[in-house]
Z-matrix of the N, CA and C atoms (Angstrom, degrees):
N
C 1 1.452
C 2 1.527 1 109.57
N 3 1.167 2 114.66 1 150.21
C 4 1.576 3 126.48 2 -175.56
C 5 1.473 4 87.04 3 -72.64
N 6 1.703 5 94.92 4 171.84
C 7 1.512 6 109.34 5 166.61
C 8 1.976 7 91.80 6 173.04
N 9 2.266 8 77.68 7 133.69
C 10 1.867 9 79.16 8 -171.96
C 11 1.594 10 108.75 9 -68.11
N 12 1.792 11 82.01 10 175.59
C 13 1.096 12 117.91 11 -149.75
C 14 1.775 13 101.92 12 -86.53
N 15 1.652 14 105.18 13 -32.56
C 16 1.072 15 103.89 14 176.53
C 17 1.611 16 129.35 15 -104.49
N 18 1.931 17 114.79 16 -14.45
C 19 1.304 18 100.33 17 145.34
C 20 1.877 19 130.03 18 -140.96
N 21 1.342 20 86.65 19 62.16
C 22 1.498 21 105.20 20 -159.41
C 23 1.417 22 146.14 21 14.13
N 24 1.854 23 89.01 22 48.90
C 25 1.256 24 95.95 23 -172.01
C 26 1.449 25 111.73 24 -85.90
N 27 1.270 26 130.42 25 172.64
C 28 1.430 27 130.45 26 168.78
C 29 1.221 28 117.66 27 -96.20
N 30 1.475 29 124.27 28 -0.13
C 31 1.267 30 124.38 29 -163.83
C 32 1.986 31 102.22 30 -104.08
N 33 1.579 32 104.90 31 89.93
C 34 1.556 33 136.88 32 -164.13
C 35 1.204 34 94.23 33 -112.99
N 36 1.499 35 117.85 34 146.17
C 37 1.521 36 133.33 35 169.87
C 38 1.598 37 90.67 36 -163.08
N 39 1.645 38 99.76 37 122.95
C 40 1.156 39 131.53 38 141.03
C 41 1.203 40 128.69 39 -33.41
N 42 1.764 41 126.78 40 96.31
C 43 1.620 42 125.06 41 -167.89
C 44 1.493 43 104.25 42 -114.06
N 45 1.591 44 94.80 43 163.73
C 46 1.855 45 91.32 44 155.07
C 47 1.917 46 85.84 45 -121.50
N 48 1.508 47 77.76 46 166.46
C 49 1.389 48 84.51 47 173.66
C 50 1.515 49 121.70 48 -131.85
N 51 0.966 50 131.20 49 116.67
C 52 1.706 51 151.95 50 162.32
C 53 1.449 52 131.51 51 -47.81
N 54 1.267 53 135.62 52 62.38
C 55 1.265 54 124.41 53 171.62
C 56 1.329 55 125.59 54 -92.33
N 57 1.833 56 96.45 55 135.92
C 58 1.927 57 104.07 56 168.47
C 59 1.330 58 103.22 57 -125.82
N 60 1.441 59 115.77 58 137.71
C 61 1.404 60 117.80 59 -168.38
C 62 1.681 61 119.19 60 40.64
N 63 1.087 62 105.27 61 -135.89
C 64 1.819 63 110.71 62 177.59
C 65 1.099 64 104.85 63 -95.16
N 66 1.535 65 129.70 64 53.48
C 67 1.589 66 121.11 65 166.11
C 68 1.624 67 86.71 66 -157.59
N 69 1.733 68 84.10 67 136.15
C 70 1.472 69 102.37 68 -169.18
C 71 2.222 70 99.78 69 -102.18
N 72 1.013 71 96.05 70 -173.49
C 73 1.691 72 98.23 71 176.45
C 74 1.773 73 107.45 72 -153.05
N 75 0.739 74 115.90 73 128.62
C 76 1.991 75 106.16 74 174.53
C 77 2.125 76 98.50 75 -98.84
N 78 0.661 77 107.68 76 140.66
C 79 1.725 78 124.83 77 164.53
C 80 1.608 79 114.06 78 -131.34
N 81 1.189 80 113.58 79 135.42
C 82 1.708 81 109.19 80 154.26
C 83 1.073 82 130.49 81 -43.77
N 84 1.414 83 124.03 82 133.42
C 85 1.369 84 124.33 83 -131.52
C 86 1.778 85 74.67 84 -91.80
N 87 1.723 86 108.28 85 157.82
C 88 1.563 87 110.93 86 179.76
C 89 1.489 88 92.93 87 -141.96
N 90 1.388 89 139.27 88 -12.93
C 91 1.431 90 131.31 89 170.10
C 92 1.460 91 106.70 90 -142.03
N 93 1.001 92 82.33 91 -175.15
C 94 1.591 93 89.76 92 174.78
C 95 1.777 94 111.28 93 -116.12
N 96 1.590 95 101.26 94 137.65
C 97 1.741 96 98.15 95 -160.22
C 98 1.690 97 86.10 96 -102.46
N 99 1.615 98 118.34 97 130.71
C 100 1.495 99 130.30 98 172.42
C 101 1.356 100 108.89 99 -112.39
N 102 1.318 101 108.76 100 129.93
C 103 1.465 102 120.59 101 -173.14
C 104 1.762 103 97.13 102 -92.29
N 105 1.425 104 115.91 103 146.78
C 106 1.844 105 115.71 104 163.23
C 107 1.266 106 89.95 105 -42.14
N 108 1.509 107 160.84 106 -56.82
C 109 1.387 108 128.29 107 -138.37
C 110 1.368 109 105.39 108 -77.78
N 111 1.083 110 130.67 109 27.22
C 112 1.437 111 139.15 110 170.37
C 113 2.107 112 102.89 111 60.75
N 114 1.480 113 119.61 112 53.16
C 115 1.032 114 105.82 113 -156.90
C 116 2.144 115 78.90 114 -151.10
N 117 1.134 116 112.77 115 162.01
C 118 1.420 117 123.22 116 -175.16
C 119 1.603 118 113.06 117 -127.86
N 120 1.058 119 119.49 118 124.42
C 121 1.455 120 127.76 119 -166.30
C 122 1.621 121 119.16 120 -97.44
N 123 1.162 122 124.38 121 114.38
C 124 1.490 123 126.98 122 -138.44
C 125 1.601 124 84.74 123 -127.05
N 126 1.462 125 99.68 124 125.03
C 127 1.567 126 108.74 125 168.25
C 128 1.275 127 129.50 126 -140.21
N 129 1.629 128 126.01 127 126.72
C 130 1.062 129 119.53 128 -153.81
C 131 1.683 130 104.02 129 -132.27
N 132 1.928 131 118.11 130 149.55
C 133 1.078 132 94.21 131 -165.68
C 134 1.375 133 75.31 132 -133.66
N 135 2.285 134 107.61 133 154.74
C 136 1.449 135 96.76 134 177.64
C 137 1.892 136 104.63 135 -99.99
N 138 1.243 137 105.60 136 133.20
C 139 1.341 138 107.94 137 172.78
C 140 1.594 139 120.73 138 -69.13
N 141 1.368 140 105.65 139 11.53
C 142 1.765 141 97.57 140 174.14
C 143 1.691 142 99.63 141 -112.00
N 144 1.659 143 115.76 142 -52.78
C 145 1.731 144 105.10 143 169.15
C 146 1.175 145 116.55 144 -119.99
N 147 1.600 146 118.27 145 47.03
C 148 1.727 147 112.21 146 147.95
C 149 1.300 148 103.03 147 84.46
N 150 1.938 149 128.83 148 -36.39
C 151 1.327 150 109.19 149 -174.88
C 152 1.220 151 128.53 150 -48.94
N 153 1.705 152 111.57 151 156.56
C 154 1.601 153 101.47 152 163.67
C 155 1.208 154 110.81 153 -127.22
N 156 1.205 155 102.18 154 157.61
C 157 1.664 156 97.54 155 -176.71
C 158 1.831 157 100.41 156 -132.99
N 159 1.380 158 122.55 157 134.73
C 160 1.146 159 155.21 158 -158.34
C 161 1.753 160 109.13 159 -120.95
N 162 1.233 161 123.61 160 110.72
C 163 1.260 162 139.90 161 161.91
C 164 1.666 163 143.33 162 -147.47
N 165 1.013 164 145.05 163 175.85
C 166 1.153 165 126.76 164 -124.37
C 167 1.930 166 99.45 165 -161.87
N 168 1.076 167 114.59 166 94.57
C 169 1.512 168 117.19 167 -173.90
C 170 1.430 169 107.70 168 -113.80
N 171 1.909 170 101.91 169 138.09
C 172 1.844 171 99.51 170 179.69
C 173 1.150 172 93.49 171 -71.77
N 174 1.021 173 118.46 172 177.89
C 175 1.804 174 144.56 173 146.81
C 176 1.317 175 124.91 174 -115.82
N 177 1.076 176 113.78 175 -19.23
C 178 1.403 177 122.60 176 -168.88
C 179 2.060 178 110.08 177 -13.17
């Protein structure tokens, strides 16, 4: 199981995230978002301090 990076909690949920203008939104993640660089964008938020953490896996 994951667990953040910044206060090692285990309590992680899988988001997508929504922006309009300067206000962002988190939702449960329901697909998976693929960029043309042939690469999948993985976002995770911790439910104990709010971090998020943002990364980026090939698939090829």
């Amino acid at each position: 199981m994951k667990e953040c990076i910044a206060c090692h909690s285990r309590q992680i949920k899988q988001v997508d995230i929504i922006t309009r203008d300067d206000v962002f939104t988190l939702i449960e993640n329901s697909e998976v978002v693929v960029s043309p660089q042939s690469q999948k964008i993985i976002k995770f938020v911790c439910l104990n301090c709010g971090f998020l953490n943002l990364y980026a896996e090939d698939y090829f």
